[in-house]
C-alpha positions as CSV (number, residue, x, y, z in Angstrom):
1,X,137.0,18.2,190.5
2,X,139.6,16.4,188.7
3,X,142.4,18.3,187.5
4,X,144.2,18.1,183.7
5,X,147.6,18.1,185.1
6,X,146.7,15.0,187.6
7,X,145.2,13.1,184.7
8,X,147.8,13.8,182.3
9,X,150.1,11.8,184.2
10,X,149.0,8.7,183.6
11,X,149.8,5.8,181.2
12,X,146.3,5.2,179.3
13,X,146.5,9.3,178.6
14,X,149.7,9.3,176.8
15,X,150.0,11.5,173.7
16,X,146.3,13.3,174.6
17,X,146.2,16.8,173.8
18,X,144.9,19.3,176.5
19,X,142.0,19.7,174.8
20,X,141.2,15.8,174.6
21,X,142.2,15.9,178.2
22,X,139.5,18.2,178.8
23,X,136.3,15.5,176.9
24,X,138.2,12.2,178.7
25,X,138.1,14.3,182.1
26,X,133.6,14.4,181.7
27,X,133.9,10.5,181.4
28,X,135.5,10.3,185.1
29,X,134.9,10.4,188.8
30,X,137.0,10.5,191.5
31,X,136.8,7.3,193.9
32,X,137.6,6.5,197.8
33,X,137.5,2.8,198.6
34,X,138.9,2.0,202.4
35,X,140.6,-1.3,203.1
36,X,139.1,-4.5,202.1
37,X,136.3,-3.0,200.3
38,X,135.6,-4.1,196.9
39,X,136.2,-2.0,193.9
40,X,134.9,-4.2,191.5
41,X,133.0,-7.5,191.7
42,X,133.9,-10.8,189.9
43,X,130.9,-11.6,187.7
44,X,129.2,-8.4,188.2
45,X,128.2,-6.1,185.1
46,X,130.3,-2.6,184.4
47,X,132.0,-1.6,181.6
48,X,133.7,1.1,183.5
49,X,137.6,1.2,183.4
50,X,139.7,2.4,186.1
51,X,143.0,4.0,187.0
52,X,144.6,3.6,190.7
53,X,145.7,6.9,191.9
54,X,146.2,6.3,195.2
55,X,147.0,3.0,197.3
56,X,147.2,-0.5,196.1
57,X,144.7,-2.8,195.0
58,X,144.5,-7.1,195.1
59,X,143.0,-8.3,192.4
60,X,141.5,-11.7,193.3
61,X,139.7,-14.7,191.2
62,X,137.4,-17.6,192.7
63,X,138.5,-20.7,192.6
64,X,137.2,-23.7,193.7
65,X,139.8,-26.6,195.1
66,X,137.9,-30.1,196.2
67,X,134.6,-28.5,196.2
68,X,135.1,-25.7,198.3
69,X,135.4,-22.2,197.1
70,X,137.6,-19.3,197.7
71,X,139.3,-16.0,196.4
72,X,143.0,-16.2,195.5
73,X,145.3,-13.3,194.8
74,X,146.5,-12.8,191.5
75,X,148.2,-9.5,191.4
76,X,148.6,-6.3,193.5
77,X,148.4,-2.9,191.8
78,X,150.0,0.3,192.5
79,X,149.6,4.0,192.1
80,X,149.2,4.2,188.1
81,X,147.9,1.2,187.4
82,X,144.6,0.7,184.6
83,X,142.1,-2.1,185.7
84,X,138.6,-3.2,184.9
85,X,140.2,-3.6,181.4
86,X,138.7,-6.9,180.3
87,X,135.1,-5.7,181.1
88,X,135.7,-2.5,179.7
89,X,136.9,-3.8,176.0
90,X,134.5,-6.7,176.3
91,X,131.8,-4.9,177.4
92,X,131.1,-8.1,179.6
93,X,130.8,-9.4,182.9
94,X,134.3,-8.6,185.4
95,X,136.5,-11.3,185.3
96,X,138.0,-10.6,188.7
97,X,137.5,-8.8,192.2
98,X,139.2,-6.3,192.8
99,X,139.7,-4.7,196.4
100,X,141.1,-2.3,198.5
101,X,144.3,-2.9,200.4
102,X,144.4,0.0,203.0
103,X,143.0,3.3,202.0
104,X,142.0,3.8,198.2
105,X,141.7,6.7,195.6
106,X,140.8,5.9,192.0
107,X,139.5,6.9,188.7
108,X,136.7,5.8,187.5
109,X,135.9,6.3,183.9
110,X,132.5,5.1,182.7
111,X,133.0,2.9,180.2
112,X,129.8,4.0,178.1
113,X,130.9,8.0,178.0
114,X,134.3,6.9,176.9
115,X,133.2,4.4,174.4
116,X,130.7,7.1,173.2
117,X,133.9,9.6,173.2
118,X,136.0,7.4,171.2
119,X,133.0,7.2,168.4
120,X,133.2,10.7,168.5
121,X,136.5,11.3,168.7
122,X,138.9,8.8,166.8
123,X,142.2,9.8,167.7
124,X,141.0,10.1,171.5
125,X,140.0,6.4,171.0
126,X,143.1,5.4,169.1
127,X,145.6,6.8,171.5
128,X,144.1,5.0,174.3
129,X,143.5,1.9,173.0
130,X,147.0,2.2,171.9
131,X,147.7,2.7,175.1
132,X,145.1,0.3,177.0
133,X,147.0,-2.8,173.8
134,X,151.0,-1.3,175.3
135,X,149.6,-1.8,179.4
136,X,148.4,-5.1,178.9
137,X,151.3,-5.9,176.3
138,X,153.3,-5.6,179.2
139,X,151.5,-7.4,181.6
140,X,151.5,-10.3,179.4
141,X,155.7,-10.0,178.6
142,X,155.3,-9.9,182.9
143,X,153.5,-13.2,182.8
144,X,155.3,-15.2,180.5
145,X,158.7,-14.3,182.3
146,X,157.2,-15.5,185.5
147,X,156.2,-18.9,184.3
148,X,159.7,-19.1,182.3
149,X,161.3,-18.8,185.8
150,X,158.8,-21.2,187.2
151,X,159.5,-23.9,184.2
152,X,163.2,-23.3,184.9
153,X,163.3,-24.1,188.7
154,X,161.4,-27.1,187.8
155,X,158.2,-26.2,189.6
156,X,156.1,-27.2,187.1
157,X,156.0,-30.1,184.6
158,X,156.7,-29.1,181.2
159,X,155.7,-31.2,178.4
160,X,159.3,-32.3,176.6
161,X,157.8,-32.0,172.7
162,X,157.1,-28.7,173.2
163,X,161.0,-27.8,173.7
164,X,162.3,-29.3,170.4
């Protein structure tokens, strides 16, 4: 059984009370993945959203270079990190794959308890939304300071106009 005090400690439940703790803790399950095994499946449908607890994920997208297909790495995760977050606000198809790397634990909350929750409960749903918008607020400051370092080593043509 998951515990309040091990939830609590994490990002997307920020500002919950123990009491709201206590309704988000029915909308999860406790996870073990072991290396290499898939978490979640690109294309496959889940609205579930999960947080890393243990270990490190790869999060990996198909791509397809002169016809031929293949995964490539576009982030690792650690201990704390939310995923499946595209999916679970889209209520869509996953947009990645995302697998173990060495021995997993991870929460899994169903995405169609919480969304039922956060009708139910509007501050539950406003604080972690808040929090789900501040995660991937982040990741995108994360992003765009990567490519500005790429754009200033020259590694990557850069259209002139747009710098005027």
């Amino acid at each position: 059984m998951l515990k309040k005090k091990r939830l609590a400690q994490y990002v997307i439940v920020q500002g919950l009370s123990s009491d709201e703790l206590d309704e988000v803790i029915l909308c999860c399950d406790v996870l073990d993945f072991k290396d290499g095994e898939p978490i979640i499946k690109e294309h496959s449908i889940n609205s579930s959203l999960y947080i890393l607890e243990e270990g490190r994920v790869s999060v990996q997208i198909e791509v397809c270079r002169k016809e031929k297909e293949s995964m490539e790495e576009i982030a690792i995760l650690d201990s704390g990190d939310v995923f499946g977050e595209i999916a679970f606000l889209e209520e869509w198809r996953r947009s990645a794959c995302v697998m173990a790397v060495g021995d997993v634990t991870v929460l899994k909350l169903d995405g169609d308890r919480l969304h039922w929750l956060f009708e139910r409960n509007n501050h539950i749903g406003y604080l972690m939304m808040r929090n789900l918008g501040l995660v991937l607020a982040r990741r995108l400051m994360d992003t765009n300071y990567l490519r500005k370092i790429d754009i200033e080593d020259g590694s990557e043509c850069v259209d002139p106009s747009l710098h005027a």
